[in-house]
N, C-alpha and C positions, 0 to 999 in steps of 0.2 A: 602567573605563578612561576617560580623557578626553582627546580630542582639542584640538586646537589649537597655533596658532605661536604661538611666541616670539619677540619682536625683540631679538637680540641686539647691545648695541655692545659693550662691556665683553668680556673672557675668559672663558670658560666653562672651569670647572675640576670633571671629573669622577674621583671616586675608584671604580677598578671593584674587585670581587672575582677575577675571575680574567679577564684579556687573552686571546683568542684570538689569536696573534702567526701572522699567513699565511706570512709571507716564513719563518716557521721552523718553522711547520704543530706548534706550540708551546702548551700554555698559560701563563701566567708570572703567578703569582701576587700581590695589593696594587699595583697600576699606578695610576698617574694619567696623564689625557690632559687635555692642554691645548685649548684650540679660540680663535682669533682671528677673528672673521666666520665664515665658511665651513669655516675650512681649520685642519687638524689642526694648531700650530705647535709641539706637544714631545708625548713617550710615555717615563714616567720611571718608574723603579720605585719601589718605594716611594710614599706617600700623603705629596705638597707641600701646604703651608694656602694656601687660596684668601686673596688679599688683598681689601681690605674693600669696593672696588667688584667683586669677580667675582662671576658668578654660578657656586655650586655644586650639585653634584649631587652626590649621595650614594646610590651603585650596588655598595657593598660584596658586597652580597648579593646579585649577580648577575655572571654567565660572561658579557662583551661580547666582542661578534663583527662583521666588518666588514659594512656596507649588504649584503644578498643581493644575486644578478642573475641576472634568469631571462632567459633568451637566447632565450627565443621564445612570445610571446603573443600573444594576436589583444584587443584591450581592447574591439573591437566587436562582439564574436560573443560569444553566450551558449545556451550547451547546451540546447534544448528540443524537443519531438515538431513543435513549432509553426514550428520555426526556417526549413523549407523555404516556408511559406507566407507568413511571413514579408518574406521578396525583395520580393514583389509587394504587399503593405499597410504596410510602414513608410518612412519616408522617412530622408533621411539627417540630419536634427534627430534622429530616434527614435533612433539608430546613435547620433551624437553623445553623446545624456545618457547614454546606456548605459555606453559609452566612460568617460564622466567618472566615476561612480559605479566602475564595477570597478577605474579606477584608484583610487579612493581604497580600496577594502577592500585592492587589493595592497600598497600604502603600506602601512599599517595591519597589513598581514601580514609587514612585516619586508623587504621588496624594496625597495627603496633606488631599484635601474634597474633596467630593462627592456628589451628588445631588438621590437619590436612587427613582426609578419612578415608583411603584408598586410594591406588596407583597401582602402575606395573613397570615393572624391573625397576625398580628403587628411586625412579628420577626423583621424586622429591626428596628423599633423603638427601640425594646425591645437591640438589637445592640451597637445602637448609645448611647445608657441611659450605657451599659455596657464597650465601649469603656472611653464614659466620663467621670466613675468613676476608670479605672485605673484598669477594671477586664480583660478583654482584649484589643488590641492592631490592631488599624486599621485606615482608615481617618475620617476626621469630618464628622458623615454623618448627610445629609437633608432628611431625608423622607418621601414621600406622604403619605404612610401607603398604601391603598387600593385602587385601580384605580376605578375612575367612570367610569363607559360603560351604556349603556341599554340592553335590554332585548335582549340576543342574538349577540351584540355586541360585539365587540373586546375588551376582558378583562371581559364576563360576564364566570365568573369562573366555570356554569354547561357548557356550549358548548363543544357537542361534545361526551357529553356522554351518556351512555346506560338509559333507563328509569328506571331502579334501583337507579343510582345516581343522576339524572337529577332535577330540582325542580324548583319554582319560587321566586327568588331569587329577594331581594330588596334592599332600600337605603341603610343597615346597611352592606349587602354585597358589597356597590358598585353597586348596578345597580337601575337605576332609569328610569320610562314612566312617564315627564311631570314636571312641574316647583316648588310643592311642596316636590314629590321625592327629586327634585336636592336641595333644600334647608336641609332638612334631610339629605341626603348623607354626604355634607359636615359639618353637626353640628356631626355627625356620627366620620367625619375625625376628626373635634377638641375634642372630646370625648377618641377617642384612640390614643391623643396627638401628631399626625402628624404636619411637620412643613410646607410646602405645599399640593397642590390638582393637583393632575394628573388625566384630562379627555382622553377618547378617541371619538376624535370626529368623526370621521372615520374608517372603518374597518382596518385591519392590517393582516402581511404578514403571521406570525406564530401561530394564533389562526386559528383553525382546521375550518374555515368558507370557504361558497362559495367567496366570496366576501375579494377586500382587500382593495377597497378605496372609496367605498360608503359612504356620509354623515350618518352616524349612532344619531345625534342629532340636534335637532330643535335650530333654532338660540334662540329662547325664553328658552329652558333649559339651554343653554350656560350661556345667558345673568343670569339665575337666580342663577348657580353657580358662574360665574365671581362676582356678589353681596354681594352673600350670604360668602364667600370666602374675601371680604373687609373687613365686618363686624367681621371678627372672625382676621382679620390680614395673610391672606394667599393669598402667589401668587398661579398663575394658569398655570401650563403647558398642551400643548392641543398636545395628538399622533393627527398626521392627516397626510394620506397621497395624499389621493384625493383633486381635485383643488377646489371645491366645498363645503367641511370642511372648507380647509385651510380659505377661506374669512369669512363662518360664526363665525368658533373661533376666527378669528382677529376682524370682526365686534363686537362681540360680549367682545372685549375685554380683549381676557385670554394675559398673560403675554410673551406666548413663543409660537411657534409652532416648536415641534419634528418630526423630519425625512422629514417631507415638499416634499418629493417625487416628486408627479406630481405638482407642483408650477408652474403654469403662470403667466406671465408680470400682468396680474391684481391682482393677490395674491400676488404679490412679491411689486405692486407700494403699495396695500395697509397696509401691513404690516410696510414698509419702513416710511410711512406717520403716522401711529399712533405708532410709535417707541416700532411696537413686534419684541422682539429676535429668531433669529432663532437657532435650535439646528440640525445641519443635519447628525449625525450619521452616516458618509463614510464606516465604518469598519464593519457596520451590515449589510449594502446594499451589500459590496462586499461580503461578510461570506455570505448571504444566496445564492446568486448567486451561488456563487462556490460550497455550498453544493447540491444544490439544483441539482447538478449533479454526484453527489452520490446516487447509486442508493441504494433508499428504507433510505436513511437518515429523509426525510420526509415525512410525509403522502400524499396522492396526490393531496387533495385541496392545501395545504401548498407548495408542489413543483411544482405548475404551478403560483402561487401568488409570489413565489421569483424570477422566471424565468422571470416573465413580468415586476414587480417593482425595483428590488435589482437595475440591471443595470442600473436603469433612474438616482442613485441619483447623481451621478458623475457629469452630466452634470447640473441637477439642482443647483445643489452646485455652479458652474462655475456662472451661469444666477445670482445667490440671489448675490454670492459677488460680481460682476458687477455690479448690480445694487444698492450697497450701502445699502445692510439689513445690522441690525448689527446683530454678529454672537460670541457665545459663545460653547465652545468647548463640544462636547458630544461623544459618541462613543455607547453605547446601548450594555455595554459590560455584557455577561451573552448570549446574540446572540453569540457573537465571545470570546474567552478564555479570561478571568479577568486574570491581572497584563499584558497584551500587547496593554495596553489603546494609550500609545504614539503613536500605528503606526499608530493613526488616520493624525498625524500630516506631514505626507507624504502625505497621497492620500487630505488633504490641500492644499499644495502644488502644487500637479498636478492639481488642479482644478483651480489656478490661483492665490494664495493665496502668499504673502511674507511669509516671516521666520519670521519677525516683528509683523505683523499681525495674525499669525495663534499662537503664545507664546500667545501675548496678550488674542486672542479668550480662552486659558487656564487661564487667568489671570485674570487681571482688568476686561474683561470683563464677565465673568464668575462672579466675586463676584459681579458687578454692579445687574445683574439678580438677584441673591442669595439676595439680598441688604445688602449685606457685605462689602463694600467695603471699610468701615471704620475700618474693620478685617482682612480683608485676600484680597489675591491679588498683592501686592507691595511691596519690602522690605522697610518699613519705618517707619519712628518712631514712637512707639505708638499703632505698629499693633501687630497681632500676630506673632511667630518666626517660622514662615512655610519656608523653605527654601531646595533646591536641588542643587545638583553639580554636574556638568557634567566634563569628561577629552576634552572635542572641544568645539569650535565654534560653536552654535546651529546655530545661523544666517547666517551660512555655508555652515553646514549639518546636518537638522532637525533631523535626523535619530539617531545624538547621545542621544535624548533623552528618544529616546528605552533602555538605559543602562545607567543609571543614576547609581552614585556612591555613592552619600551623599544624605543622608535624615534627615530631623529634622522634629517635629512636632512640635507645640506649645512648642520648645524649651528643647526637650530632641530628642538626638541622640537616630532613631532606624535601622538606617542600615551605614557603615562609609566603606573607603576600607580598 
């Protein structure tokens, strides 16, 4: 494969083999797609002749499908036994090239965008501002910038460490005790130009705590972020893995709940009824699992928290699409190796999910969450020219989407066979 942009002024006119059409969760057979700059300007059937300044592509032989979007990744965090020691020897340059490199394998893996759900000192913004200008090369990213937690909580960035580093730690860091905290927090987040607010309303499975699915926030600080978060134009994703979270942050309003773990029929009916999306990250669940018996991979609060959680989310997953949550595609990668986002779209599958259905979860509905979906998400006219090519039948065997051939971003080729 070979990487690189293209500068495109001229039309780009590509002839595909077979369209994945979202808006009709379709495939349609000999399509041509037009592209003007950026932006998708026709999707025609049948195979139109490039006129003699366009640039064509010639994708017969290949099933396109629109840009992926994984609704929840960490692009600075990378899975290792070394990762807790980490904290205290790298700086955040180190964080940074990390950052850069994983996004380009996720590019590379067919992710178009990205939803980025936590960091410190703003590197991914600082990312996303650097891909968009054309300095580097990676997907669209969304990021929260700084996770809110409280004091002690899952995502309060002193846990865990020695009284030398330890401190009390407030709204500007992300952690907040009580309803004015959370209103600060998030003027905090639109300060350091974040484009969503990522809570943790619950403890979690890899911060060095007792505890991994305790309600960590009062429905009233919820309510005052979900608000305060309107007011500035930001959705709200809420970690939560306990069943007790999960109702407060839906009561409460936030937009999403990640990972949803231990999710009961009353978590799951009220979610369903105030139309919150879920994001269940399959691929983090089984990653800690299986590390989690590797010995001395984790610290030992952290390998007794993935032993008892990781396992659950399978089934959970089964129960929320049963019961008609809507569900948009996440994977929580930075837990599990960045650029092997697709194999979430198997353990989809096994959990009861169609081939239709779980594309889509990458798709339409993914931008629906994002409220992009007048951007991204569809191949259609007028949006942006995010597109992938696969050599099978996705709706087949999901599994070709592990090895995605063709990538475009907003209408320049950066990986082709």
């Amino acid at each position: 494969m070979s990487v690189f942009y293209l500068a495109i002024d001229a039309k780009t006119v590509i002839h595909v083999g077979y369209l994945f059409d979202a808006d009709n969760a379709s495939l349609e057979p000999e399509m041509t797609i037009v592209i003007e700059e950026n932006i998708i300007s026709d999707v025609v059937a049948g195979y139109i002749s490039p006129e003699t300044d366009d640039l064509y592509i010639d994708l017969t032989g290949y099933y396109i499908l629109p840009g992926l979007i994984d609704m929840h990744v960490h692009l600075t965090s990378q899975s290792s036994s070394k990762a807790y020691i980490e904290r205290t020897t790298l700086n955040s340059a180190d964080y940074a090239i990390r950052a850069t490199k994983n996004a380009e394998k996720t590019l590379l893996a067919g992710f178009t965008s990205v939803r980025n759900l936590g960091d410190a000192d703003s590197i991914t913004i600082s990312l996303r501002n650097a891909i968009n200008n054309g300095v580097t090369f990676g997907p669209r990213i969304f990021s929260s910038g700084t996770t809110i937690s409280t004091t002690g909580g899952h995502g309060d960035p002193t846990n865990s460490l020695n009284l030398t580093f330890t401190s009390d730690p407030g709204p500007r860091e992300g952690v907040i005790n009580g309803k004015e905290d959370a209103y600060k927090a998030v003027r905090h987040r639109y300060k350091q130009d974040a484009d969503l607010i990522k809570i943790t309303a619950t403890g979690g499975v890899l911060s060095n705590a007792k505890n991994g699915q305790n309600p960590q926030m009062t429905v009233d600080e919820i309510k005052a972020i979900v608000a305060s978060a309107k007011d500035y134009g930001f959705k709200v994703a809420a970690h939560a893995h306990g069943s007790e979270g999960i109702k407060r942050a839906t009561l409460a309003g936030v937009d999403s709940i990640e990972h949803g773990t231990l999710m009961d029929k009353e978590g799951a009916s009220l979610m369903r009824e105030r139309g919150t999306y879920y994001v269940p990250t399959l691929l983090a669940g089984k990653w800690v699992a299986d590390k989690a018996l590797v010995k001395d991979y984790y610290p030992p609060f952290v390998e007794k928290k993935a032993l008892e959680i990781g396992p659950q989310l399978q089934a959970t997953f089964s129960m929320a699409n049963q019961a008609g949550l809507k569900i948009a595609f996440g994977t929580d990668s930075g837990v599990s190796p960045h650029g092997e986002n697709a194999k979430e779209f198997k353990l989809m599958i096994d959990g009861g999910m169609t081939e239709k259905e779980a594309i889509l979860s990458a798709t339409l509905n993914a931008a629906d969450l994002l409220g992009k979906n007048n951007e991204i998400g569809s191949l259609t006219k007028g949006k942006l020219a995010d597109l992938i090519g696969v050599s099978k039948n996705p709706l087949e065997d999901i599994t070709i989407l592990e090895t995605v051939d063709f990538v475009m971003k907003g209408g320049e080729v950066v990986k082709q066979p």
